[in-house]
N, C-alpha and C positions, 0 to 999 in steps of 0.2 A: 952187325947183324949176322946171326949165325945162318947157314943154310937151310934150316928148316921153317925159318922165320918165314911167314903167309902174305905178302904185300895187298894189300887192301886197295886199289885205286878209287878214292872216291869222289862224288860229281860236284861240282859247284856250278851253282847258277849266278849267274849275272844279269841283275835286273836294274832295267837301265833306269835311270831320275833324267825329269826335264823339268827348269826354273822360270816361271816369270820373266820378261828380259824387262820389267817395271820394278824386278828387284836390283837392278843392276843401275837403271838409271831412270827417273820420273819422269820421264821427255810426254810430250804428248802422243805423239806415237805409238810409243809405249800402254798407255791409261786410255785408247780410245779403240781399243782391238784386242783380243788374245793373243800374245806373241809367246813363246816358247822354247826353250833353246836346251839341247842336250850336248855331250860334249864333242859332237863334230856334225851338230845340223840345226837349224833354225823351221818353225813349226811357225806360220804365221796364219792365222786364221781369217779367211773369206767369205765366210756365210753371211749371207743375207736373211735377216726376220719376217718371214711372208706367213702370208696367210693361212697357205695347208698346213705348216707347223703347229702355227697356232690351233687351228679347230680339230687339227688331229689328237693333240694332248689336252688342249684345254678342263677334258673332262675328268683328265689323272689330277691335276693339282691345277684350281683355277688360277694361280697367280706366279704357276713354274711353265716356264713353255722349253718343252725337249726340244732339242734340234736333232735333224739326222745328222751323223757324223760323214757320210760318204761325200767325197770331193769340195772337203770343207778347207783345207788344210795345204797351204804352199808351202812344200818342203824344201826347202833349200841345203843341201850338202855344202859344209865347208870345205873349199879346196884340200886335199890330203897335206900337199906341201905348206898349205899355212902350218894346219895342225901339227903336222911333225915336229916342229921347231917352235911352235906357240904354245902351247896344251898345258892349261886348261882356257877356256874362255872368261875373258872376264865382266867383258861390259858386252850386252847388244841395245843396239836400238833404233827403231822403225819410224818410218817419213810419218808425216802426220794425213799423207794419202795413204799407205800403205803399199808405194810402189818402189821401196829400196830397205833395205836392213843393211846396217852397218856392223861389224864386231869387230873387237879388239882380245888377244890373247895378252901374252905375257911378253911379246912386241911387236910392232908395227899397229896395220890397221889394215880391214879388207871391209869389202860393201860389195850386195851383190841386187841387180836389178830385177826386180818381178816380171819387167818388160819384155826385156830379154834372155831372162834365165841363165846370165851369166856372172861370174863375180869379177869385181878388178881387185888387185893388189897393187901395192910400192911397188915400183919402176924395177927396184936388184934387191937381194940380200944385204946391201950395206942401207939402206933407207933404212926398212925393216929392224933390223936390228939398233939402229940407232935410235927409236924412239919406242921409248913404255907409257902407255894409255895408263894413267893415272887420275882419279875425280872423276871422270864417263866421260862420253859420246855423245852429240844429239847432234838432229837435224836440225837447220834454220833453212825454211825454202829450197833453193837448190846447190846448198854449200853442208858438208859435214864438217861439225863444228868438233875436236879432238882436241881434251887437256890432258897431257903430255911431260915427260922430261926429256929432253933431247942432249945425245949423249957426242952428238956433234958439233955442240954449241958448250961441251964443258958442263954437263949437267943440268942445263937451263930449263926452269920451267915456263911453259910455252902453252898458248893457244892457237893449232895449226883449223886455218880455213880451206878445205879443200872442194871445188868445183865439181857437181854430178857430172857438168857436159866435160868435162878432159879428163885428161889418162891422174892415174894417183901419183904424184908426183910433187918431191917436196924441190921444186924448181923457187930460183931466190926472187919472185915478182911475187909468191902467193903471200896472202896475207896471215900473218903473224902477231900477236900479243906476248910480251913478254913478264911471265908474275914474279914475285920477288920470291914467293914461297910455292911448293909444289900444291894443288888443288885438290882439294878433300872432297867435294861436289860440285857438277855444277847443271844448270838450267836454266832455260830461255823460256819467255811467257811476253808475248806480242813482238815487241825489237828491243826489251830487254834484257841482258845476257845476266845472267847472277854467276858470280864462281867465289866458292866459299874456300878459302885457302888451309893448309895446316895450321899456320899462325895466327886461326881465329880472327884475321880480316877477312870481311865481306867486299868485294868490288863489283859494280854494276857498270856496265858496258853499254852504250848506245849503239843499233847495227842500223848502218845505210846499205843496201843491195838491191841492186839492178841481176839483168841476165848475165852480164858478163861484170859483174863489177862489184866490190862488198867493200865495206868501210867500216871502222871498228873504233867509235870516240868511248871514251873515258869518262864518265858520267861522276863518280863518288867513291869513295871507301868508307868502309863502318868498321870498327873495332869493337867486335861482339862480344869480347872480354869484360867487357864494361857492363851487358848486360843483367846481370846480377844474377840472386838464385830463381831458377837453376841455371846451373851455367853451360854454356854452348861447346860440347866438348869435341871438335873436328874431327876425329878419327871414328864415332862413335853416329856422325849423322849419317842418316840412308837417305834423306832428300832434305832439298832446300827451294821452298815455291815462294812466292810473292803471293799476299793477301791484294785481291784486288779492286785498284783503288784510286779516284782521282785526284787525292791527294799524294799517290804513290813519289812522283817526282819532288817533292817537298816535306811531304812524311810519312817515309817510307817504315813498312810491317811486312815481315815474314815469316811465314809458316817452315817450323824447325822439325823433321821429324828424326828425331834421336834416341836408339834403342827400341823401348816400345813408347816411348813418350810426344807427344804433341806438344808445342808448344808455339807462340803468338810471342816474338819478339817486334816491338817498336818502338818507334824513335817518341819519347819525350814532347808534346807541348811545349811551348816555351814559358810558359807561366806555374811548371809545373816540373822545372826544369832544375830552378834555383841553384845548385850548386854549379851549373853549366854553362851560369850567365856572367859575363864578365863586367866589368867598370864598365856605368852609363847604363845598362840594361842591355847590351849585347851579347847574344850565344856566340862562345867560343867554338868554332866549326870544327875543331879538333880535338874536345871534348863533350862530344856528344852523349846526352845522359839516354841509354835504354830503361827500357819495361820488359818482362819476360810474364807469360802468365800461360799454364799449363793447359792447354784444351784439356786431354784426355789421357792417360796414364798406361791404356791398356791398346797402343793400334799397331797394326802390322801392316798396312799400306794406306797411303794417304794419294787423295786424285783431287785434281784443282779444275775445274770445266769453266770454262769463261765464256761460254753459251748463256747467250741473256733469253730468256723468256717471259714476256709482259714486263711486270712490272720486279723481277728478280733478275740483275743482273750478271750473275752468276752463282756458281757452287761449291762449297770445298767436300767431299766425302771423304771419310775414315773409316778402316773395317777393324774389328778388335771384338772377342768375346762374344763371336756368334750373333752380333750384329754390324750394320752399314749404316751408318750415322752420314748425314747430310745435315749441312748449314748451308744455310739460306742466304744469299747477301744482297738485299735488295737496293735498285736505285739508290735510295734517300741512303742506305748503307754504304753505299759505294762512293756516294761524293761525303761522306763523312767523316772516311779513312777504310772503312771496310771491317774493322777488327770488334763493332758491338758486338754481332750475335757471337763472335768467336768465343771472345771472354769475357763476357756477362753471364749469367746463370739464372733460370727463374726464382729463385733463395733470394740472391743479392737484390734482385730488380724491386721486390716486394720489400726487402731492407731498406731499397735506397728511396723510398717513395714512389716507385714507379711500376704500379702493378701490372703485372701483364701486356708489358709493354712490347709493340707490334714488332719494332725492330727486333727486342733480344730475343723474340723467341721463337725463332727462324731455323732450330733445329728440331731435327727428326731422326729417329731412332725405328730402323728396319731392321725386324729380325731375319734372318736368314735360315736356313738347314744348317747345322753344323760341317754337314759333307760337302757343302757348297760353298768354295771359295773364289769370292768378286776377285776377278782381275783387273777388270776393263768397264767404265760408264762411256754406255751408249748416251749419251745427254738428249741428242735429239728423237732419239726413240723412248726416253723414259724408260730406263733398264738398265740393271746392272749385267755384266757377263763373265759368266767364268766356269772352273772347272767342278765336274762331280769325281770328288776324289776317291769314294768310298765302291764306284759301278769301275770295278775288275774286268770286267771284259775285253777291255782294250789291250787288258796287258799279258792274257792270253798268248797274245803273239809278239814278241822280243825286237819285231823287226820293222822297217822304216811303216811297212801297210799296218801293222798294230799301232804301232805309238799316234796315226795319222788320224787313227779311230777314237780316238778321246775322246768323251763325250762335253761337249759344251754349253750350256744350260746359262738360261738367262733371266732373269727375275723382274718384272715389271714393279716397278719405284712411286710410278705416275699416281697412283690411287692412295697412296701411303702419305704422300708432300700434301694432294690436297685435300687428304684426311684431317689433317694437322693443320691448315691454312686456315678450315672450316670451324676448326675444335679448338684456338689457340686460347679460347677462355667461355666463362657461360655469356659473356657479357662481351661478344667482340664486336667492334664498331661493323659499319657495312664497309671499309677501306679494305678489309680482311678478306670479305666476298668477295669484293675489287679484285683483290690480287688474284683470290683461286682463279676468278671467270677469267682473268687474263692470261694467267699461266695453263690451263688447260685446254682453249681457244688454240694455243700455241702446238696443240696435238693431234685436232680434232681433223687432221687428212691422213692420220694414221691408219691402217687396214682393223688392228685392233685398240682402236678407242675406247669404241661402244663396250670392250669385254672389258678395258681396264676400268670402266665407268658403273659395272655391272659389280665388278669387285667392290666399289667403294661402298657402293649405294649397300651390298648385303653387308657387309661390314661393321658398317653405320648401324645399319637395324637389329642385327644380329646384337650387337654392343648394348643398347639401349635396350632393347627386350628382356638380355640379363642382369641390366640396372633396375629393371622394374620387378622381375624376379626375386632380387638380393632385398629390394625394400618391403619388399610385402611380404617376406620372411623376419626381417626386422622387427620386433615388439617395439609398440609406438611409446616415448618415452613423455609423460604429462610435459606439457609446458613448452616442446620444441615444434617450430614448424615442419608443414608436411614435407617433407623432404621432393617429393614428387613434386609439388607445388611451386616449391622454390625454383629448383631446377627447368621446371618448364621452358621456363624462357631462352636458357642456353641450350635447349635442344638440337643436336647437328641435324639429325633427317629434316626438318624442316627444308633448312640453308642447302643442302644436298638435294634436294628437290629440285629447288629456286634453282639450282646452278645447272642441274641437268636441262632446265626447260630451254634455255638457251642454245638445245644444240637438236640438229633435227634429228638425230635419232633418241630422244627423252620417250617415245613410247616404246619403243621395241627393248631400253634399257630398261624399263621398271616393269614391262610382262615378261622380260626372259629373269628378271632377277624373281620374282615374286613365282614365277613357275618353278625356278631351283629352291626355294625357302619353304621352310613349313608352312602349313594354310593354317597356324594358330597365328602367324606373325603378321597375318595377309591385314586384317582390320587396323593396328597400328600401321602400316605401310600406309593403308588409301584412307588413311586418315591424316594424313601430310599431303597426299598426291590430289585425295578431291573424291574419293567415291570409286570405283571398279566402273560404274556402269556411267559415269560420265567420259572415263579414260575409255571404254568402249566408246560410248558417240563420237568422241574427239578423233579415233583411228578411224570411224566410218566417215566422218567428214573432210577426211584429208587422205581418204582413199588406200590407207592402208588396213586392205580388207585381209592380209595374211595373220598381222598383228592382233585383229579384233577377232581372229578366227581362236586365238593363243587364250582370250580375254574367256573363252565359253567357260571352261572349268571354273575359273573362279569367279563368273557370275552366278555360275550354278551352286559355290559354295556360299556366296555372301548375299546375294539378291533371293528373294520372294520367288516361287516358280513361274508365275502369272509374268513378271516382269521379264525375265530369262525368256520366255516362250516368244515377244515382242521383240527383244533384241537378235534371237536366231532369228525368226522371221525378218526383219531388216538385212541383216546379214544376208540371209540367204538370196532376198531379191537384188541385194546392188552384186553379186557374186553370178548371179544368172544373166543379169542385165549387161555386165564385164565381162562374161563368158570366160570366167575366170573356173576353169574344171579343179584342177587341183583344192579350192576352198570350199569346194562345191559338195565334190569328195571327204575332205575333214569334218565340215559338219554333218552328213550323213554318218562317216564314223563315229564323229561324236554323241548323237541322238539312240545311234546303236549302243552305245556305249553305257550311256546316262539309263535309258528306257529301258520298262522290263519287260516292254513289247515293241510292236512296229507301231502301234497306233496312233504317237505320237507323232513320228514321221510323216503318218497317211494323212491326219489330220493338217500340218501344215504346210505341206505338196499342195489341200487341197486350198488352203486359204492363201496361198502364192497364187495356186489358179485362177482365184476367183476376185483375188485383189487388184 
């Protein structure tokens, strides 16, 4: 460069990325919280779903509930001296309380306590450097469960059990597994351990643990190579969960997620087996015949909830192409092996003779926002949670108080499952009903119930309104039946009626959903529910006079004036007699409202008075 040459110094910015720590390893920890990890801090998410969340946003998007983001957010700093000599990070993964995060870099292992806001490491530098976290990390209860090669055993591949309550320490009493091949993934679901090895054996591990004491039997190995197309290709899986199942211990099915692919690997029937069976009709235990059958082709995270509700024993969800798809796995699924609803299909069911059959068709397909990506199923609150990728504001600020400000956004599920419980055909037995009434019982001490109930029910009608729309636009074709006619019977708002009566707040759900709906929709509505002006007497009789206050408008739209004028009056006297001011007030406003004078008012003051 010559000396007249102008040097330009120019800026760059560095804008940080934080990953899923559900990317790194499907522990339940992981899928039951938003965890977060950037490359020298850990972002664990504590917010709790109350109330004022909800009725604050509710009105933005009835079925997105905003959180605030302030003091949502346990930031944990990775010790400097890990990072130094570790960086990048590769595996995190959190307690299934959410009172410990474990990481692993490029060697040793460190965990640090929510408790006490401090992390522990390996006892020296020579632990540390002898052992590379390879396959992930989880918790089991109060032991960090680490697959490993250990470079002071000669390369050995290993499962180190390490104690929350004592120092990190690979002292020669802790317990140990040793694999034959180094570990591709691995995961634990109730006390059994899965670890999916490079050489395409699977091993299943039985865990005995006390407070001070852990035991580690050997249960099986499976040779997954055997499975067929598509084939199981170890370096290539991002998780490995068990399909759950009380056949599990005898025939065992696993959920493979590989790439962006799903897939339902299980063991063979024995009659079904044949090439498997040996002289006399004996399965040779060491060629075990698999099945592979693709759930879905398009997922990017896959969450297994073994949360039973009623009559559904658990859940598997997969997110992929702007929707959260949920399978159902009920009871009677569960002791059956668990894998119908997986790989069955409504096509095949109606192929194989069995239409609409209850078992297989136990999935559901949730759309989501595209900007919104599920992390975390809250199962016992009916909600997915995750992040809004697309609201910038967070990232504003570069530093630990920005990144802590993320927004977190949670999507209730509940309304969607017994949308589809309700709807699984026109023609579904009452066992169907069974199941909704059971599984949504299972919610009904939730703060927001009543609004995810509120969803369903508009939903429902809203649906059905533009079915009735689309056919009366239809030119009626000679010779076919009335399509309206036929359909009748598999009507959902009926059933969604029926299922709401069962829960005590069913009138405050169908006057707040019918006050949010058009008043074209209101006549189909209360002609499932029973009439406007009988759902009026029913709230004066059971003294829900705020409810029957809500009911005025649309007795005023749908009732005679003569009849509306008897029901204010009622109202008004159990509201004076309650000395209940506030209703007393609303239908004054309301009379104000309606009349094009006071006279109506003066008129029924005086027949209060006089009655």
């Amino acid at each position: 460069m010559d000396g007249g040459t102008v040097l330009r110094h120019q800026q760059a910015d560095v804008l940080p990325f934080v990953r899923a720590a559900s990317s790194t390893v499907a522990c339940d920890g992981n899928t039951k919280r938003v965890c977060l990890f950037s490359d020298d801090k850990v972002f664990l998410n504590l917010c709790e779903f109350d109330q004022a969340d909800q009725n604050q946003n509710q009105n933005q998007n009835q079925n997105q509930l905003h959180l605030q983001p302030e003091l949502q957010w346990h930031v944990a700093h990775i010790p400097p001296e890990y990072i130094a000599s570790n960086w990048p990070i590769r595996y995190v993964a959190a307690d299934d309380d959410g009172r410990a995060i474990a990481v692993a870099g490029t060697h040793g292992v460190a965990w640090y306590s929510c408790d006490t806001q401090r992390w522990r490491m390996l006892r020296n530098k020579q632990q540390e450097e002898a052992i590379t976290c390879v396959g992930g990390l989880l918790w089991y209860h109060n032991y960090l469960v680490v697959a490993c090669i250990n470079r002071e055993c000669g390369d050995l591949a290993q499962l180190l059990f390490f104690a929350r309550n004592r120092q990190l320490d690979m002292t020669s009493d802790m317990q140990t597994v040793v694999l034959e091949h180094p570990a591709a993934t691995i995961s634990c679901h109730n006390s059994n351990l899965l670890v999916l090895c490079r050489n395409n054996m699977l091993y299943q591990y039985a865990i005995f643990d006390d407070v001070d004491f852990i035991q580690v039997a050997f249960r099986r190995q499976i040779d997954l190579s055997a499975s067929g197309a598509p084939a199981v290709d170890p370096p290539r899986v991002r998780s490995l969960q068990w399909v759950p199942s009380a056949l599990f211990d005898t025939k065992p099915a696993f959920l493979v997620h590989q790439g962006t692919m799903l897939m339902v690997v299980e063991e063979l029937p024995f009659d079904e087996a044949g090439a498997g069976a040996g002289a006399g009709g004996t399965k040779d235990a060491a060629a075990v015949l698999l099945r592979t059958a693709v759930v879905s082709d398009q997922v990017e995270m896959t969450i297994t909830s073994g949360v039973n509700f009623g009559n559904m024993h658990s859940t598997v969800w997969w997110f992929g192409a702007s929707r959260l798809h949920a399978c159902l796995i009920s009871l009677e699924d569960f002791m059956d092996g668990g894998t119908g609803p997986l790989v069955s299909s409504p096509a095949q069911n109606q192929t194989q003779g069995n239409p609409l059959g209850r078992q297989q068709q136990q999935r559901v397909a949730i759309r989501v926002r595209p900007e919104f990506f599920p992390i975390a199923v809250s199962a016992d609150k009916g909600m997915a949670i995750g992040i809004d990728q697309e609201d910038w504001g967070a990232f504003d600020d570069h530093t630990v108080a920005g990144l802590s400000r993320l927004p977190v956004r949670a999507k209730l599920y509940l309304h969607n499952i017994l949308d589809h419980m309700l709807t699984l055909a026109a023609n579904a037995s009452a066992a169907a009903d069974q199941d909704a009434l059971l599984y949504a019982a299972c919610f009904e001490h939730l703060e927001f119930f009543a609004h995810a109930m509120e969803i369903l029910l508009h939903e429902v009608l809203v649906r059905e309104m533009d079915q009735q729309h689309r056919q009366q636009r239809l030119p009626a074709t000679p010779g076919t039946p009335d399509t309206a006619a036929t359909t009748s019977g598999g009507r959902t708002l009926p059933r969604v009626i029926a299922l709401l009566r069962n829960f005590s707040s069913f009138y405050e759900i169908v006057v707040h959903c019918a006050r949010k709906t058009e008043a074209a929709f209101w006549p189909h509505l209360f002609a499932s529910v029973g009439g406007p002006e009988l759902l009026f007497r029913q709230c004066l009789a059971t003294g829900r006079l705020e409810t029957a206050t809500q009911c005025l408008l649309i007795l005023q739209t749908l009732e005679p004036s003569s009849v509306n004028e008897s029901n204010i009056l009622a109202l008004l006297s159990r509201a004076v007699g309650a000395q209940n001011k506030p209703v007393c007030l609303e239908i004054i406003r309301f009379l104000g409202m309606a009349a094009a004078s006071d006279r109506p008012l003066k008129q029924l003051l005086e027949r209060l008075h006089h009655g």
